[in-house]
Backbone as JSON, one array per atom type, in Angstrom:
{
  "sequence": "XXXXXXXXXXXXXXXXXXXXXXXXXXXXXXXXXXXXXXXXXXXXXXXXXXXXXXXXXXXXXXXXXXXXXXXXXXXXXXXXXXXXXXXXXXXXXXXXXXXXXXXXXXXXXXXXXXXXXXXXXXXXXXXXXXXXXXXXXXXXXXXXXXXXXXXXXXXXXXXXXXXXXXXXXXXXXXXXXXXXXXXXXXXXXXXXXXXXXXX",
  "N": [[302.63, 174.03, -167.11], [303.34, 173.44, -164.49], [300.35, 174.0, -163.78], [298.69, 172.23, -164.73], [299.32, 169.61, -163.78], [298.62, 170.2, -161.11], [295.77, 170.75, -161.41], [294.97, 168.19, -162.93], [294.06, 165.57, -161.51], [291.95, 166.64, -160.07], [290.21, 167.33, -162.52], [289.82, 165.41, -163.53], [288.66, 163.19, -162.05], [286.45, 164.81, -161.22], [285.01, 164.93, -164.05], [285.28, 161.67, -164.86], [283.28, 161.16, -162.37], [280.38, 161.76, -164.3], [280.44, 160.05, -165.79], [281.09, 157.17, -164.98], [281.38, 155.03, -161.94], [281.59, 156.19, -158.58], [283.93, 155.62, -157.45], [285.63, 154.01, -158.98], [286.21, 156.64, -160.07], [287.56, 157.98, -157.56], [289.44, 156.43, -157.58], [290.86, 156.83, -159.6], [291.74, 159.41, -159.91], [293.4, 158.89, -157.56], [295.34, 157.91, -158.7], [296.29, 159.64, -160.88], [297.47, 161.34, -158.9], [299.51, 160.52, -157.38], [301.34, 160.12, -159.85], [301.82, 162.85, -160.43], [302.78, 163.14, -158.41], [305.35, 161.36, -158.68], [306.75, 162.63, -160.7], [307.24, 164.85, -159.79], [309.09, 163.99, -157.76], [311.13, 162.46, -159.85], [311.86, 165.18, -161.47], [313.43, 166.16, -159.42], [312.15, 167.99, -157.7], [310.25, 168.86, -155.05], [308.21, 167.09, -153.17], [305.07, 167.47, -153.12], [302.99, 169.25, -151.08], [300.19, 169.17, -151.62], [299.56, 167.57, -153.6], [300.48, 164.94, -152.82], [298.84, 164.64, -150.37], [296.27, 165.04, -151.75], [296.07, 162.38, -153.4], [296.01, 160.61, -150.99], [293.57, 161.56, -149.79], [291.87, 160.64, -151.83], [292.5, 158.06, -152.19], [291.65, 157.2, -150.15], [289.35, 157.3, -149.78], [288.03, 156.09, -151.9], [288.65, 153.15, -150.93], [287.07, 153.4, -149.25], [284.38, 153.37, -150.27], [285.04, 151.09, -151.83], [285.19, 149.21, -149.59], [283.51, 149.61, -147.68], [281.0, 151.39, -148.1], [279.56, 151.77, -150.92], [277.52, 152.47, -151.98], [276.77, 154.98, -151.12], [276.21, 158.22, -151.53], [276.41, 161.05, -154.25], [276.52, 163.42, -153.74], [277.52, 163.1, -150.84], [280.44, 161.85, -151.74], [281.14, 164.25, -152.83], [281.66, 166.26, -151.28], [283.01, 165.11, -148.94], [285.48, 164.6, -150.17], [286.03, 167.82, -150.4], [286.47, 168.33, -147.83], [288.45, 166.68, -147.76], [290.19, 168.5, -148.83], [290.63, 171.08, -147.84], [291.0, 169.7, -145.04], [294.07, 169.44, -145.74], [295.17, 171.71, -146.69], [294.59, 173.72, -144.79], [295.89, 172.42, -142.92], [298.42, 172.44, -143.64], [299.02, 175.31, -143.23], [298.99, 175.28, -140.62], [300.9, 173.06, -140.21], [302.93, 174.92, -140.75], [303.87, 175.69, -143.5], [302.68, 176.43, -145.61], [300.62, 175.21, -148.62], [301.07, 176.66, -151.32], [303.61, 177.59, -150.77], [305.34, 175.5, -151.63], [305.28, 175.45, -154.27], [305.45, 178.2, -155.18], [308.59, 178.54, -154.33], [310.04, 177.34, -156.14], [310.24, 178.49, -158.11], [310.56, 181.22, -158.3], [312.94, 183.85, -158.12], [315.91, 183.42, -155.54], [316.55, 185.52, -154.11], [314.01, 186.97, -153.87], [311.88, 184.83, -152.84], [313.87, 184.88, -150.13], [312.4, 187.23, -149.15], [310.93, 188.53, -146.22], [307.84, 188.6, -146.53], [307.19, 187.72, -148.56], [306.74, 184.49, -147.46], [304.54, 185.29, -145.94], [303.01, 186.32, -147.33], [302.16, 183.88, -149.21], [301.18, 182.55, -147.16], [298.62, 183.79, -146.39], [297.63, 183.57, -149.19], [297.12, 180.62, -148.69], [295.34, 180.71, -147.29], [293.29, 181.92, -148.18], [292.5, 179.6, -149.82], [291.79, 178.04, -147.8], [289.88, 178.66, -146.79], [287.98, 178.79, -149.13], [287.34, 176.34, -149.54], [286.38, 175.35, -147.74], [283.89, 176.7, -147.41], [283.08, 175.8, -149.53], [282.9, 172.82, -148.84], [280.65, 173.46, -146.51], [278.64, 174.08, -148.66], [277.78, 171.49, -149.82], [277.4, 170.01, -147.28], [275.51, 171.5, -146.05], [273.65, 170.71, -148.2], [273.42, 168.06, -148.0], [271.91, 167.83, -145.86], [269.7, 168.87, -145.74], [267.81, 168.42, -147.85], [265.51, 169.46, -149.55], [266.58, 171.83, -150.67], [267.73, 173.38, -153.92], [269.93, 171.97, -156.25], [271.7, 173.69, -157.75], [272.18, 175.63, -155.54], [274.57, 174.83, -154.38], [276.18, 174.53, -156.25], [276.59, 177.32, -157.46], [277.82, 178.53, -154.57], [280.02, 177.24, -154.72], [281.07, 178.21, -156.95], [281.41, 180.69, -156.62], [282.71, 180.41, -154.48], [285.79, 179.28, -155.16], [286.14, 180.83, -157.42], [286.41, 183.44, -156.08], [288.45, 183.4, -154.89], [290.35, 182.69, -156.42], [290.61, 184.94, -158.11], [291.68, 186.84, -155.49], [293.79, 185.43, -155.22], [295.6, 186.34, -157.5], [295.09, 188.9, -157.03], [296.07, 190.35, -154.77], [299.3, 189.31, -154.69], [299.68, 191.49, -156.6], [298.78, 193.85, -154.88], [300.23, 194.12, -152.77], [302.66, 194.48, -153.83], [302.13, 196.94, -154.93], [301.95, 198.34, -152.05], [303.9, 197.86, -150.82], [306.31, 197.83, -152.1], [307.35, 195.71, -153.0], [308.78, 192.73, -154.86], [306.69, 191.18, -155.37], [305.77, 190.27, -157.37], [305.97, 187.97, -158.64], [304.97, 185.57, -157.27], [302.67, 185.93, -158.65], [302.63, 184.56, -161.15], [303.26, 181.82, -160.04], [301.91, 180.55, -157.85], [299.18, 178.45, -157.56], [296.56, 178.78, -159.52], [294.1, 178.16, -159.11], [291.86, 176.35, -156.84], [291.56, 172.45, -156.64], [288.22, 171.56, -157.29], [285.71, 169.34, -156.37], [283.82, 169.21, -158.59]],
  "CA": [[302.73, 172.63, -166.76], [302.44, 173.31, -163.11], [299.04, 173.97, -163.41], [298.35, 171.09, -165.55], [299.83, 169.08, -163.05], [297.68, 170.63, -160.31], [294.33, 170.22, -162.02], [294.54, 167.1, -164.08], [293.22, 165.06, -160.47], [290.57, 166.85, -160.08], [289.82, 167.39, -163.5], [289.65, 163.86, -164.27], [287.48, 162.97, -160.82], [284.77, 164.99, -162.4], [284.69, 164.21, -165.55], [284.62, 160.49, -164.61], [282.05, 161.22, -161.5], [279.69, 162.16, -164.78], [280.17, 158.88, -166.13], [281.35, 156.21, -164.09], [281.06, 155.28, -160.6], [282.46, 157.23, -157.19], [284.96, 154.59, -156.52], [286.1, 154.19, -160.32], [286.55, 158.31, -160.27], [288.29, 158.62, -156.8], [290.89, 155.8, -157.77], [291.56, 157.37, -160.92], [292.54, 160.77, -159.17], [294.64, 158.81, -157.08], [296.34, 157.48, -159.51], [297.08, 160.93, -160.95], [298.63, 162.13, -158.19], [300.3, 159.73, -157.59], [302.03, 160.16, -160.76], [302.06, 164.08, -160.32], [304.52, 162.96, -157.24], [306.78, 160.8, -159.47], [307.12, 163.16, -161.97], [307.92, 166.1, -158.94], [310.27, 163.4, -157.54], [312.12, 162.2, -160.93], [312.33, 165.75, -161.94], [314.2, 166.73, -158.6], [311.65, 168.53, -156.94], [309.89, 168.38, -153.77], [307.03, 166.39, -153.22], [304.2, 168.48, -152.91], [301.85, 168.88, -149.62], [298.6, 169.06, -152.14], [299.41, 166.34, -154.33], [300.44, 163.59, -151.77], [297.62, 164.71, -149.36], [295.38, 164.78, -152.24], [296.53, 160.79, -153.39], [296.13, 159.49, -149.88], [292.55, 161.5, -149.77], [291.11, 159.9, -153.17], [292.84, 156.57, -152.52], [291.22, 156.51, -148.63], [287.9, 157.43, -149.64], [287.95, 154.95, -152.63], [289.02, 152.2, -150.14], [285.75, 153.14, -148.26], [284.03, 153.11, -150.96], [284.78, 149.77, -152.43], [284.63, 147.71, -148.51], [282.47, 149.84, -146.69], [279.56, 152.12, -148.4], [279.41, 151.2, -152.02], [276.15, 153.22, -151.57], [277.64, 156.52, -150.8], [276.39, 158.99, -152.77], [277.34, 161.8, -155.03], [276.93, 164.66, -151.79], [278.48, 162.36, -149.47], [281.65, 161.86, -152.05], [281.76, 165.8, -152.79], [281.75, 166.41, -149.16], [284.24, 164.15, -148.25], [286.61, 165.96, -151.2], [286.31, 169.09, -150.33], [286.64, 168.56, -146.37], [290.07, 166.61, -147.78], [291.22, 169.83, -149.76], [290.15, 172.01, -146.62], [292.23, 169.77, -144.16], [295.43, 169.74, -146.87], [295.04, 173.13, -147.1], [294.63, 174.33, -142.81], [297.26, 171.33, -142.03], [300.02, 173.57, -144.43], [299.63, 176.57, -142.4], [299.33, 174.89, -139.38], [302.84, 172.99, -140.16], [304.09, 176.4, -140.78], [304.1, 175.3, -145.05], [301.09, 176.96, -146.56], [301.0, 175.08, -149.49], [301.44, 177.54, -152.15], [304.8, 177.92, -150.87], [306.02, 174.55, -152.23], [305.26, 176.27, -156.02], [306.58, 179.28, -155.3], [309.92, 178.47, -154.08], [310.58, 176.56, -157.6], [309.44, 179.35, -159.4], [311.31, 182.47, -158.11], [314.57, 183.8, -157.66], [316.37, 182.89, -153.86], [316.3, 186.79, -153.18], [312.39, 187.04, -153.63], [311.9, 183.83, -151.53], [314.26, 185.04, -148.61], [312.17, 188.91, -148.08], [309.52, 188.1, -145.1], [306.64, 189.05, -147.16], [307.35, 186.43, -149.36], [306.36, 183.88, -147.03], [303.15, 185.97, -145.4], [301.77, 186.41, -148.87], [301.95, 182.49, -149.08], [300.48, 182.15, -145.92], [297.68, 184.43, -146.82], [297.0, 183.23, -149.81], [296.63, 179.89, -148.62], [294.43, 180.97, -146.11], [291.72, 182.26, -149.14], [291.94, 178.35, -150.8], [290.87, 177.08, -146.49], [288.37, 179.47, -146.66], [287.35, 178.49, -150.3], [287.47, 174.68, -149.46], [285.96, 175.16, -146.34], [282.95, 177.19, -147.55], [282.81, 174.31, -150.54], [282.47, 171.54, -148.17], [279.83, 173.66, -145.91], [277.45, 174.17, -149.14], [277.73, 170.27, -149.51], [276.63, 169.31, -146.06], [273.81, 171.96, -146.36], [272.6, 170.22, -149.42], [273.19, 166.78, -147.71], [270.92, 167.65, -144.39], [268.33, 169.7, -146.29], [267.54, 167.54, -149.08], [264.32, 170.37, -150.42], [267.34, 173.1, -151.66], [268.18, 173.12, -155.24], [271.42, 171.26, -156.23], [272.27, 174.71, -158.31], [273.19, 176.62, -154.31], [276.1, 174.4, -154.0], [277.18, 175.05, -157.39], [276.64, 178.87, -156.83], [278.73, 178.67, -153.79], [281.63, 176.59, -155.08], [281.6, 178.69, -157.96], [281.92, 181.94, -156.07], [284.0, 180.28, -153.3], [286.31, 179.14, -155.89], [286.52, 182.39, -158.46], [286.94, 184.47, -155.46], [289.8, 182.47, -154.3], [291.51, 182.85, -158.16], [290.62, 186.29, -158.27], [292.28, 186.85, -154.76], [295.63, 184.99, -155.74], [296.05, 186.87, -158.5], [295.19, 190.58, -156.69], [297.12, 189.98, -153.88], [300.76, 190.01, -154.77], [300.14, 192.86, -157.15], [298.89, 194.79, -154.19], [301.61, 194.0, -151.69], [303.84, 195.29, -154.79], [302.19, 198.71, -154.86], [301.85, 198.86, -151.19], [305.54, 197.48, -150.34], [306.87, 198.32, -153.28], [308.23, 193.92, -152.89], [308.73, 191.96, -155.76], [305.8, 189.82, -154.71], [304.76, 189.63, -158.42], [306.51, 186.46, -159.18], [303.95, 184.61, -156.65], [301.2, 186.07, -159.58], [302.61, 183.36, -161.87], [303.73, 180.82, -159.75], [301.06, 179.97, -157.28], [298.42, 177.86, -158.01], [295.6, 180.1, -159.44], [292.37, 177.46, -158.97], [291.6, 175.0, -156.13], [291.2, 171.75, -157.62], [287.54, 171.27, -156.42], [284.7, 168.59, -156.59], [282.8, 169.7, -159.16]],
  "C": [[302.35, 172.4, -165.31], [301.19, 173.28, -162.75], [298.01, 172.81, -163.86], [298.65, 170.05, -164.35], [298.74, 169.14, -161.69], [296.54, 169.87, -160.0], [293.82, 168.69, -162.36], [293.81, 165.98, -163.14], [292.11, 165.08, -160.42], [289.67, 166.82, -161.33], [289.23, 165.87, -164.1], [288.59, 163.17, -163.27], [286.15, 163.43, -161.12], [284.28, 165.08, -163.49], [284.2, 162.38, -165.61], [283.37, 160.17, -163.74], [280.58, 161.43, -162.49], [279.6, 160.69, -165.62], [280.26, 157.68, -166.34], [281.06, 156.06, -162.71], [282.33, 156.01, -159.49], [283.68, 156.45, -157.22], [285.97, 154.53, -157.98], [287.06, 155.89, -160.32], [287.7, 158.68, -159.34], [289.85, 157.84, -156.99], [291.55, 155.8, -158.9], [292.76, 158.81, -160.64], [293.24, 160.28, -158.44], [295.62, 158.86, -157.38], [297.51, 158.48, -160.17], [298.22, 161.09, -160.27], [299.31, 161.66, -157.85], [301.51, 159.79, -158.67], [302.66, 161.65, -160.96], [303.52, 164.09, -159.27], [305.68, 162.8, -157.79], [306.83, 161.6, -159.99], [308.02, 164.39, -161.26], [309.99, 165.37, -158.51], [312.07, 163.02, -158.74], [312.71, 163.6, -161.19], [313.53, 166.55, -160.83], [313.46, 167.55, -157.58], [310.83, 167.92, -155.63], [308.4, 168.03, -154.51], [306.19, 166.99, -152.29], [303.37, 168.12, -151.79], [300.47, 167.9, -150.73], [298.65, 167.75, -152.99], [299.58, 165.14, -153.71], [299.25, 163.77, -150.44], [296.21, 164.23, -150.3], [295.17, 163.52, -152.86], [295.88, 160.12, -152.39], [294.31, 160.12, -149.74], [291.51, 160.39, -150.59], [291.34, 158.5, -152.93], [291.94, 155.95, -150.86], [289.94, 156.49, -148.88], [287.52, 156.39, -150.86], [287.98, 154.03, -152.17], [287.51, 152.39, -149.42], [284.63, 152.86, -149.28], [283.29, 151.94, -151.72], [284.46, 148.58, -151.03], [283.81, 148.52, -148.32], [281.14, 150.44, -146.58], [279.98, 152.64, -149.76], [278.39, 152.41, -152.47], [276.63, 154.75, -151.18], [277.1, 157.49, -151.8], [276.71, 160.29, -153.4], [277.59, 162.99, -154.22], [278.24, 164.29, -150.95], [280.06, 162.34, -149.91], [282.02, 163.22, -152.11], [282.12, 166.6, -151.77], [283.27, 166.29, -148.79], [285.56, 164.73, -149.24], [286.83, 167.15, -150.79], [286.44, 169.26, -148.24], [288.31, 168.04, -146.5], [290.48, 167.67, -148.16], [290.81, 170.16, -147.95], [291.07, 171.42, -145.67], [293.15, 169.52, -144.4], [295.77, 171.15, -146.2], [295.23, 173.52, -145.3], [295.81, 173.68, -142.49], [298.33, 171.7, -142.64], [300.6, 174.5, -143.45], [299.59, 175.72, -140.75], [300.85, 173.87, -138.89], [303.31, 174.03, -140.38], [304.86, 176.0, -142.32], [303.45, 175.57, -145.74], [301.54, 175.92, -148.05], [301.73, 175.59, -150.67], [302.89, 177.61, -152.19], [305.66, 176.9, -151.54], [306.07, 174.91, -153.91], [306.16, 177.03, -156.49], [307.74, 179.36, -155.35], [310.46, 177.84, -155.27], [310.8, 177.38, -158.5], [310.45, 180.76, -159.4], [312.15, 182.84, -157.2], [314.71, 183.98, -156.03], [316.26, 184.47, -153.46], [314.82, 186.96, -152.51], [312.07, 186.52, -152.37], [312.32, 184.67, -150.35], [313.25, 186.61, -148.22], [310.87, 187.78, -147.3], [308.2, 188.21, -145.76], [306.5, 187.99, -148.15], [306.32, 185.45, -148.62], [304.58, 184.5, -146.17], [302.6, 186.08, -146.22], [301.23, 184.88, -148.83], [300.88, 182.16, -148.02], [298.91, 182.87, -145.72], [296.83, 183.72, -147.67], [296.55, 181.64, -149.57], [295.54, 179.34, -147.31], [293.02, 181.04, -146.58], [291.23, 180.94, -149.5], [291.51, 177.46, -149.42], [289.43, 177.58, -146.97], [287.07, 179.25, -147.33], [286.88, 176.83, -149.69], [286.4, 174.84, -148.23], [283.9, 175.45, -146.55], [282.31, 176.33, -149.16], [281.96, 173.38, -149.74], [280.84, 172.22, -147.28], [278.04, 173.44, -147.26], [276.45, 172.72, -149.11], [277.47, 170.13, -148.32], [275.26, 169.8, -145.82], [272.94, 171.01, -147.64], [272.06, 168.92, -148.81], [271.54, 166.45, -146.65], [270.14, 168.57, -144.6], [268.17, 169.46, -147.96], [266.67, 168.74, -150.11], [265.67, 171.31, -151.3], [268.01, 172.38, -153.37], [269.42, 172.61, -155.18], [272.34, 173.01, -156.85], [272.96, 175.51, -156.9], [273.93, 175.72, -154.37], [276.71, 174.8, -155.04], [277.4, 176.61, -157.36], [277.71, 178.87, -155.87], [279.93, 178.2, -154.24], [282.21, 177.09, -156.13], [282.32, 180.05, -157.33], [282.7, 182.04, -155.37], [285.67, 180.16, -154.34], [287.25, 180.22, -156.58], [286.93, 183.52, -157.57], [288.24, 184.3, -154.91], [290.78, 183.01, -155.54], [291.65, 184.3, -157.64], [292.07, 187.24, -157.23], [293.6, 186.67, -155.02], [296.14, 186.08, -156.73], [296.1, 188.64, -157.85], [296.37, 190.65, -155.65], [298.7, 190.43, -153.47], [300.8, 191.25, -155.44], [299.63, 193.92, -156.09], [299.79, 195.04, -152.94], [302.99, 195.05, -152.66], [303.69, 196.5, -154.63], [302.38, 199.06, -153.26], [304.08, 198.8, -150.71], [306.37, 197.92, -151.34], [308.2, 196.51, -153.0], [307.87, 193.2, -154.13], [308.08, 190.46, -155.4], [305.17, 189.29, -156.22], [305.24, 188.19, -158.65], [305.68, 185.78, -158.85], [302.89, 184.59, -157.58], [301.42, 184.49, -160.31], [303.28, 182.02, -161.33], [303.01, 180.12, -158.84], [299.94, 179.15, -158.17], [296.62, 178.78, -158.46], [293.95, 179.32, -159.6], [293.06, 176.29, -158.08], [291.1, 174.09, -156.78], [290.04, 171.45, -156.42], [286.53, 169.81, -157.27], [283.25, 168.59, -157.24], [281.85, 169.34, -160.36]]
}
């Protein structure tokens, strides 16, 4: 469900970006998350970095959208997505909240949580989904300001930035486990194991 929860934003942003307009798509994903909040909130939980960052992204760039460049097009919106994930994502660890950790802590038992490694895995791993996001948004601006390259290198990159990111999450705690011998597996199934990207 968490991951359902996650996704269903993005998921729905590009699915509609395929056959509606930018502005239609980004104020649909607001809407989501928006609702991803209430649902955190009603059920008692905290209200997530990624989902209220990712709301106020979709709903700001929709707002520009509809007053200010209508005209915008499908680069310029994927861009502008994946530079919001990217400063979500940096502005976690730089509050000292990696995202991830808002998952985790729901997910597994108060001993886990309190060892130190706990939180440095977190902080790690949400270091791979800057990196990912970051190296997203770069393919997009290359495409934007070198119009001749195929549209397929951005997808290449966002695929590999992406899958290496999953891959990562998932190796991660099980190698902290063998090395530490720390019950870091729990983070396997409780982090978020795909950036929701602009795709």
């Amino acid at each position: 469900m968490t991951i359902f929860l996650i996704l269903a934003p993005y998921g729905v942003y590009s699915f509609l970006m395929l056959v509606t307009s930018a502005a239609t798509s980004v104020f649909a994903a607001s809407a989501i998350c928006f609702v991803t909040v209430a649902i955190d909130v009603a059920c008692g939980r905290s209200v997530k970095i990624l989902a209220a960052g990712s709301a106020i992204v979709f709903a700001a760039l929709g707002l520009y959208l509809a007053l200010l460049d209508p005209q915008l097009g499908t680069l310029g919106v994927k861009l502008s997505v994946d530079i919001g994930i990217f400063v979500i994502s940096l502005g976690s660890i730089l509050l000292r909240r990696p995202f991830t950790l808002q998952y985790a802590l729901e997910s597994v038992p108060a001993e886990t949580a309190a060892m130190p490694g706990f939180l440095y895995a977190n902080y790690v791993i949400t270091g791979a989904w800057t990196v990912a996001a970051l190296l997203m948004a770069a393919a997009n601006l290359v495409l934007l300001y070198v119009p001749g390259l195929p549209l397929w290198t951005s997808l290449a990159v966002a695929f590999a930035a992406r899958n290496s990111a999953i891959y990562f999450t998932k190796w991660y705690p099980e190698y902290r486990q063998i090395k530490y011998g720390a019950p870091d597996r729990a983070l396997t199934t409780t982090l978020p194991t795909t950036l929701p990207t602009a795709r």
